[in-house]
N, C-alpha and C positions, 0 to 999 in steps of 0.2 A: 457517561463514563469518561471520565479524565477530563484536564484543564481547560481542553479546548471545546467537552460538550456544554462543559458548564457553562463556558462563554457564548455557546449558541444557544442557551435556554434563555440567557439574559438578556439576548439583542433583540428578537422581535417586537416587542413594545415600543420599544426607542428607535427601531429601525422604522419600523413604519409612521410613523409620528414625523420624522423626518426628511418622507421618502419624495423627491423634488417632484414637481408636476410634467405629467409627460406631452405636453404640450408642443409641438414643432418636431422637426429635428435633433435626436440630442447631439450635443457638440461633439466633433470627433474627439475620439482615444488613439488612434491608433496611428501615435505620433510617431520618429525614430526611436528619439531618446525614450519611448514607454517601451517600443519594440528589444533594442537595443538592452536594455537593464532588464526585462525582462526573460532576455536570451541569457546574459549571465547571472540571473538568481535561478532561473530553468537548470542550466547547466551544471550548475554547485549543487542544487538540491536535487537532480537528476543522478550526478554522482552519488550524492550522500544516502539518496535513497538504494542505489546501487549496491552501496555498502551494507547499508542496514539490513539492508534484504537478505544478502550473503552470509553474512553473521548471523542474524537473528531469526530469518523469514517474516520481519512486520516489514510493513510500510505503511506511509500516512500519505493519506490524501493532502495535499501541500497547498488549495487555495489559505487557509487562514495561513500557514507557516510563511507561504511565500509573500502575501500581503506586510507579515512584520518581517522578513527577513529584508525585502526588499526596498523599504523605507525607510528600513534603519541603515543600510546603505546609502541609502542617497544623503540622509541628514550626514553623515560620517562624509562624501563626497562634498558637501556643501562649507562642512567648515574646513576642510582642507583649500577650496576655491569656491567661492560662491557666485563668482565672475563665469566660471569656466562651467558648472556644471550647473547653477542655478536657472531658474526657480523654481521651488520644490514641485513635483507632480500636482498635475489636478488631481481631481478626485478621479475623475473619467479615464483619465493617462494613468492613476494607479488602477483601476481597474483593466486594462490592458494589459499593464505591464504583468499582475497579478494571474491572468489566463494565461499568457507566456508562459512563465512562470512554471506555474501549475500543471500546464502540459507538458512543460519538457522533461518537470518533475517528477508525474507520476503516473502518467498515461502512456508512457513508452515502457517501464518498467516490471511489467506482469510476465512478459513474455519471456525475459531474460534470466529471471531469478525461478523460473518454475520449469519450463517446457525444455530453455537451454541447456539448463543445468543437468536436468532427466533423461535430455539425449546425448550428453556426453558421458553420462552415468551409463546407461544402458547403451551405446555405441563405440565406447573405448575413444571419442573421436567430434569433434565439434563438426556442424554443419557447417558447407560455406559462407565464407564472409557475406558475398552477394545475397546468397538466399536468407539469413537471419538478419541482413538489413533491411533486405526488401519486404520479409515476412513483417518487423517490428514497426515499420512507417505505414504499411499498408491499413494492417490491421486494427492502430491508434487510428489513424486517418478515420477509418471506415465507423469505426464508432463515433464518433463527431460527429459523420452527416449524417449517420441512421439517429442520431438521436434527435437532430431537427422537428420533425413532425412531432416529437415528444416536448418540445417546450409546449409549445400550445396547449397541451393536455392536461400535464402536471405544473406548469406555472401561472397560466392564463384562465383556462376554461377551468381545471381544480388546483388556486393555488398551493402548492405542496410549501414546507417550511423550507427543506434544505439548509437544516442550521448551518454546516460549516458556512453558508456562501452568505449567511444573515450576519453571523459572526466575522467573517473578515470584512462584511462590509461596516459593520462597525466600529472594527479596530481600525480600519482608513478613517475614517470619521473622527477617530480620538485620536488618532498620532495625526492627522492633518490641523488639528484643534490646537496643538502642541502646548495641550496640560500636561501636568505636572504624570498623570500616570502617565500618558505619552514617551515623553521623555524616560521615567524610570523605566518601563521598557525599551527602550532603544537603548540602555546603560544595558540593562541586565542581560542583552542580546551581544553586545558586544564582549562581555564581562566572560559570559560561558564562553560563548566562540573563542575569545583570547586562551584562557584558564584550556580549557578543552587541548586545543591545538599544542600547548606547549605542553602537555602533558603529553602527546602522542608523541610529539618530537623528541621527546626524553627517551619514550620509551623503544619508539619505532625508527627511529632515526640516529640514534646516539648510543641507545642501548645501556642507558644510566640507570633505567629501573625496568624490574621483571617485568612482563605482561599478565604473570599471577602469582600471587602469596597461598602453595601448598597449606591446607589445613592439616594439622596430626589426629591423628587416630586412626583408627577403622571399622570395619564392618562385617562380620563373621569371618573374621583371617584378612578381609579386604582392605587396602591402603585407601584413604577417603578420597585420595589422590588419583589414584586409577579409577575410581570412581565419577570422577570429573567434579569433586568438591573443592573451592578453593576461592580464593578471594580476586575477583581480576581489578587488574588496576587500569579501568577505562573508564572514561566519563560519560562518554553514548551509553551504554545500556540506565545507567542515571535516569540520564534523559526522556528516553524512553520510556521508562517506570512513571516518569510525572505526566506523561500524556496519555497517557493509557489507561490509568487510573488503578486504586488500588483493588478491587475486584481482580479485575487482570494479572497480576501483581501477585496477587496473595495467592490464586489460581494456579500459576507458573511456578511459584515454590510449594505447592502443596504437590503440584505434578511431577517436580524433580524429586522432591523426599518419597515420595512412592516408588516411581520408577527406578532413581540411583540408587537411592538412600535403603530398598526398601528389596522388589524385586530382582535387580540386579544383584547383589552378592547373594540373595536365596539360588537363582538360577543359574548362577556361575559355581557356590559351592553344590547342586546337585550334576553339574555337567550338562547345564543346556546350553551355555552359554561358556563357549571357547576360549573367550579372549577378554581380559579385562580393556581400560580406555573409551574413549566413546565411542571411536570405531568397531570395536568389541562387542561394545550393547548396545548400538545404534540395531546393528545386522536382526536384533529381536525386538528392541523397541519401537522401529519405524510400525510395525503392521501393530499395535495395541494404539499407535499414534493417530497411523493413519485413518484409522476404523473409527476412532471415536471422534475424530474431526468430523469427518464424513457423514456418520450418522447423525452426528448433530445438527449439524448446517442441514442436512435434508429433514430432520425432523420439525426443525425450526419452519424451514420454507414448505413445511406438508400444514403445518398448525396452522398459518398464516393464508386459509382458503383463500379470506377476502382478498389478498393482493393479485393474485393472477385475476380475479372477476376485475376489481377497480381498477388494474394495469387496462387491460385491454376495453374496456369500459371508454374509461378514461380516452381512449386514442379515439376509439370508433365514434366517440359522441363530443368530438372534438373538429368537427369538421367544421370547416365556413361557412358562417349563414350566408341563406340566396344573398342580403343585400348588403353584408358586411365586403366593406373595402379590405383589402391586406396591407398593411401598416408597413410605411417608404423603406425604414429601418430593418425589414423583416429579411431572412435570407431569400430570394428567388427561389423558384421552386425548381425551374431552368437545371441550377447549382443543384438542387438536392439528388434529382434524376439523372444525370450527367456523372455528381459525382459516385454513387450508389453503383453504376454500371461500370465505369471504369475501375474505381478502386477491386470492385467484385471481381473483374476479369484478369485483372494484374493478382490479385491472392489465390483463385483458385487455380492460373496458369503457374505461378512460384510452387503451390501446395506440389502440385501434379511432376513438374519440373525436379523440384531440390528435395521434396519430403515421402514423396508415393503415394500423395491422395488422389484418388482417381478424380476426374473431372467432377462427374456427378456428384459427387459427395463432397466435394468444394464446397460446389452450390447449394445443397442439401445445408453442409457446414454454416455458410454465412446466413441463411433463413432461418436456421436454428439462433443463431446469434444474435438475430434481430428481436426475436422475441424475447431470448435472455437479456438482451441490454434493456427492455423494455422494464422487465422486473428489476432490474439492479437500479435503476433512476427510479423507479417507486419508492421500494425499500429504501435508497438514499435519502428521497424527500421527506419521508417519512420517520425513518433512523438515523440518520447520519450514517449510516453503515451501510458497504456496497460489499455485495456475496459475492465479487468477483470469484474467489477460490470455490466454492461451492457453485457454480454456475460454469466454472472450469471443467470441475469434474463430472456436470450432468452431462456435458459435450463428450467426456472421455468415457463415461458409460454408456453414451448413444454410440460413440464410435466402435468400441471395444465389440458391442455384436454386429456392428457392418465391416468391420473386418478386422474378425478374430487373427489374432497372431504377429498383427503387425505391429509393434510395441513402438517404434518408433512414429510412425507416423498417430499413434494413440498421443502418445504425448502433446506434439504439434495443434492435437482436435483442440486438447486441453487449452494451448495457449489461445486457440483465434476466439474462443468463446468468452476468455478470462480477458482480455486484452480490451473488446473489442464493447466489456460488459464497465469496467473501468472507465474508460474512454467517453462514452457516451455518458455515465452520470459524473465523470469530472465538468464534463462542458453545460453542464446543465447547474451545478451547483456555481460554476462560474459566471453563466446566465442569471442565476438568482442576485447574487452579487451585484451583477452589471446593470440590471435595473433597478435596483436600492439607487443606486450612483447615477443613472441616469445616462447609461449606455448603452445603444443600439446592439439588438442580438446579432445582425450582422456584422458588428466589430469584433466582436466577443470570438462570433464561430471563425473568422478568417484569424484572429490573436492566435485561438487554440489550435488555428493547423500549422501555424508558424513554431509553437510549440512541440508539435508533433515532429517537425521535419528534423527542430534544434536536438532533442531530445534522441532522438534514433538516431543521427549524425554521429552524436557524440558517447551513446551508450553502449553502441555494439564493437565499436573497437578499443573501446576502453575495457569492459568485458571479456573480450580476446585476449588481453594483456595483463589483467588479473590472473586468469584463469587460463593457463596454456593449457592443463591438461588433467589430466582427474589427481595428480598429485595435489593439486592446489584447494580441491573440494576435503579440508580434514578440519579435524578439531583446533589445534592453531592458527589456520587462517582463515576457511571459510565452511562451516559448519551446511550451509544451505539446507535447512529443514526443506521450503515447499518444493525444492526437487529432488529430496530423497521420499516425499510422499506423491508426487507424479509418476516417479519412476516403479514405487512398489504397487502402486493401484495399477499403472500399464503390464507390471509382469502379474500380476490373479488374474485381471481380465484374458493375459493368452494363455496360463496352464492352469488355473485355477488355485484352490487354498491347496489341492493335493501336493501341488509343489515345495511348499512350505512344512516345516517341521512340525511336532506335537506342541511343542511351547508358543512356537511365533500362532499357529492356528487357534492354542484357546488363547493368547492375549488379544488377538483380530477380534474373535466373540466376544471377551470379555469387555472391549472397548468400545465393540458398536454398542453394546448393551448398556454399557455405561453413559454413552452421549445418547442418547433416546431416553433413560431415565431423568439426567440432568435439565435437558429441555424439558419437558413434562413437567416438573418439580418447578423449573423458573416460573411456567405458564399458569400452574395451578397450588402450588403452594401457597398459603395464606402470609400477606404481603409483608408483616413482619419476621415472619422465618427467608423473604427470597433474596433479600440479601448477605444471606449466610451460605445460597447455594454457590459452591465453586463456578467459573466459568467454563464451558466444556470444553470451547478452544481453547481457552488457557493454558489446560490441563492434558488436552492433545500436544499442542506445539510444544509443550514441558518435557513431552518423551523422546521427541528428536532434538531438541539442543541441550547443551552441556550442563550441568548443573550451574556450574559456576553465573553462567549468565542468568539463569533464571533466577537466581540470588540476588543480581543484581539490580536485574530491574524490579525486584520486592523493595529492595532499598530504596529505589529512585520514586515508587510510588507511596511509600512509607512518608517519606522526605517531603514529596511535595502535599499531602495528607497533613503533615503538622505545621506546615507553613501555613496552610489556608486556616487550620484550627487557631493558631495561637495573632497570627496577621493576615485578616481575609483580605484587607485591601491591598497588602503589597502584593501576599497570592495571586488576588484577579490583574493585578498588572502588571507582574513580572515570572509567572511560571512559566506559563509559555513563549516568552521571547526565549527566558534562561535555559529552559528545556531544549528549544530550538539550536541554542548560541550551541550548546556543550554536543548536539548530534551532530550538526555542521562543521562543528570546528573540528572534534575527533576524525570525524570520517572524510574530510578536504584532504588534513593534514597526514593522514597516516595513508588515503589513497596516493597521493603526491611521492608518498616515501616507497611504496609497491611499485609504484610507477619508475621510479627513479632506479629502484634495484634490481627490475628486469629488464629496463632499459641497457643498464652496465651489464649485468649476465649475457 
């Protein structure tokens, strides 16, 4: 699904064809300058994911993005000076820099945009500084070295694909190559990001063009306008639409025309629903939202017997032969035990300390975690796709019956399971990576906690400054689906659906029902009807964001759909830089100008 899977169906053949001999020691990576550039492609795209999240609730896994973002930097730093910043990275040093990257990018960001969000929704009040820094580096950290023992299982003893990590290491291979696609990616990366960024500056900054063109008309007496219909003039949700693919896409507007377009003005002209705007039919939308994400993703991972049997398989029958030696490059095992008890002792003492998780259930917490990171690097290797959100919420349903009523700390369960599930298959896909290239996974794992540290550094008080206070979570600035659906599963878990109205309870049914039928129909429909089936996340997240957005990214996936149609070769080598250039550039430039305006307030 989208630009970037396409790009990982394509690489294995020619990845392995090329893949250097492992022969000695491989040469170090883990130079400054890979360190260094890969702190500030982390940091940009740690922001940018920041944003996206806030806005939209997606986020992307960033090794392929941060492998083109970040080279396309540097060629851009070379011809400015090629004395001062040259010569270009090795392959090895782009793979470093790439795990930086990656980490700071997208392995700190679970926790911020879902559990944060959820407890200042349901707290009136953000948690400590101290405690959501400490929770956010802990919890990255800790999946990193829990997922150690799992390279060996899913990449050695049963290679898994891990296309994104197959995929970026090929795209290093062709912009190191510095063909001709090469180069038109590194143009078309810079092209969005330019284009992008002045567009936010107009709008966010200068105030010369609206943030959205109202559509006219309405909808049973309703203005399409209060309805959240309208045209936004941003070039991230674009972006977005061309990586995502059109499935997704087309999903997310079939789920806004139902919900906006469809339910909302029936349920506002019978009086279930009080208030027009999104905040208005957010209040009923979130639980038809939240239900049918939920069911789906659990029906998905109930379908999916074999992977719990091969996850754990997989580990158990991964062990070291009597007379096999353990390879120089390898992490110590010293590190894995070491770091496993510290980190554990530091998150359940913060849980107990800043959150209310009793000790035992820390611990309880993080063993539960190990085994969900265990299934999320399967499904990675296997899908490209990590159920971190659904692997969030089996933590928040275990937690919910160890202790009813505690909504806040239900949240929190959410984030150490989703965080810590993230975490552990970004380092793994960046492992895949790092041996295509011919980089010791001991590089690879000390890159990604370099990433971990950058990344929680710079997210949680950035975060802070976005978001002072629940004014800032709205339809204009930051919509945050996955913490308006943490927050609604943490309050059923402590009063139940009785607490809920007649409408919001039968759209809860009517949405689990619906993402259990959709999954079923993917699995079992006959193979020319299953790409007509909607996506059932799609169509979940379509009920907690605005319409408008959802419109958009239909556009952005429409757009890059006929580019590939009508020019498949400029497609395969320039969607995803362009896709990249236009997230990054929007979301640098307009965070920059947030930043600026509550700095002067």
């Amino acid at each position: 699904m989208g630009a970037a899977r396409d790009e990982a169906e394509a690489a294995p053949a020619s990845i392995e064809a090329e893949t250097p001999p492992r022969a000695g020691t491989p040469p170090s990576a883990l130079t400054p300058r890979a360190l260094v550039l890969g702190s500030l492609i982390g940091a940009l795209m740690c922001l940018s994911n920041l944003y996206v999240g806030l806005k939209t609730g997606l986020a992307f896994p960033a090794a392929l993005i941060a492998c083109v973002v970040g080279l396309g930097v540097q060629r851009s730093l070379l011809r400015l000076s090629a004395s001062r910043f040259g010569p270009l990275l090795s392959l090895q040093e782009t793979s470093a820099m790439q795990s930086a990257a990656s980490s700071a990018g997208y392995s700190t960001g679970g926790t911020i945009v879902t559990a944060s969000v959820a407890w200042l929704l349901l707290a009136g009040q953000h948690p400590p500084v101290w405690a959501l820094l400490a929770w956010t580096l802990l919890s990255s950290a800790l999946g990193v070295v829990l997922a150690l023992p799992m390279q060996r299982a899913f990449i050695r003893h049963e290679p898994l694909p891990f296309p994104s990590g197959m995929a970026a290491a090929s795209v290093a291979r062709s912009l190191h190559a510095g063909d001709a696609s090469g180069r038109q990616g590194a143009r078309a990366l810079g092209v969005g990001a330019l284009g992008a960024g002045l567009v936010a500056l107009a709008r966010d900054g200068f105030q010369l063009i609206p943030v959205a063109l109202s559509l006219p008309g309405a909808l049973l007496g309703v203005p399409l306008s209060e309805l959240t219909f309208s045209v936004e003039l941003m070039l991230l949700p674009l972006g977005t639409g061309a990586i995502v693919g059109v499935r997704t896409g087309a999903s997310l507007l079939l789920g806004a025309l139902v919900c906006f377009g469809g339910f909302a003005p029936w349920l506002l002209a019978r009086g279930d629903i009080a208030e027009t705007g999104y905040y208005g039919i957010i209040k009923w939308s979130m639980w038809p939202g939240a239900a049918l994400v939920m069911s789906a993703s659990f029906t998905h991972l109930a379908l999916q017997r074999g992977l719990l049997r091969r996850t754990f398989g997989s580990l158990l029958g991964a062990r070291r032969a009597p007379g096999e030696l353990p390879e120089a490059a390898d992490v110590p095992r010293s590190w894995f035990l070491s770091g496993v008890a510290l980190l554990t002792l530091g998150l359940v003492t913060v849980g107990a300390v800043a959150f209310g998780i009793p000790f035992p259930l820390g611990l309880l917490g993080v063993l539960l975690s190990f085994a969900l990171a265990a299934v999320a690097c399967r499904a990675t290797g296997e899908t490209d796709m990590t159920p971190s959100g659904t692997l969030g919420h089996v933590a928040q349903l275990a937690f919910g019956g160890l202790m009813p009523g505690n909504v806040l700390a239900n949240t929190v369960a959410a984030s150490l399971s989703g965080n810590i599930a993230a975490s552990s298959a970004d380092l793994l896909t960046d492992v895949k990576a790092g041996s295509l290239l011919g980089v010791a996974p001991r590089q690879t794992f000390l890159a990604q906690l370099w990433g971990c540290l950058v990344g929680s550094a710079l997210i949680v008080p950035v975060f802070y400054l976005l978001v002072p206070d629940t004014s800032a979570i709205s339809e204009e600035r930051f919509p945050a689906p996955p913490g308006f659906i943490v927050a609604a599963v943490a309050r059923v878990l402590s009063s139940g659906l009785s607490g809920l109205n007649e409408a919001a309870r039968w759209g809860a049914l009517v949405g689990a029902l619906l993402g259990v039928t959709l999954v079923l129909l993917e699995r079992f429909a006959p193979e020319p009807a299953r790409r007509f089936i909607p996506s059932p996340i799609g169509l979940g997240i379509a009920f907690v964001l605005p319409a408008s957005t959802s419109l958009s990214v239909f556009l952005g996936a429409v757009a890059a759909a006929l580019l590939a149609r009508s020019r498949p070769a400029l497609a395969d080598a320039a969607t995803v830089p362009l896709a990249s250039g236009l997230i990054v550039g929007e979301s640098l430039v307009s965070l920059a100008v947030l930043l600026v305006l509550s700095a002067s307030s």
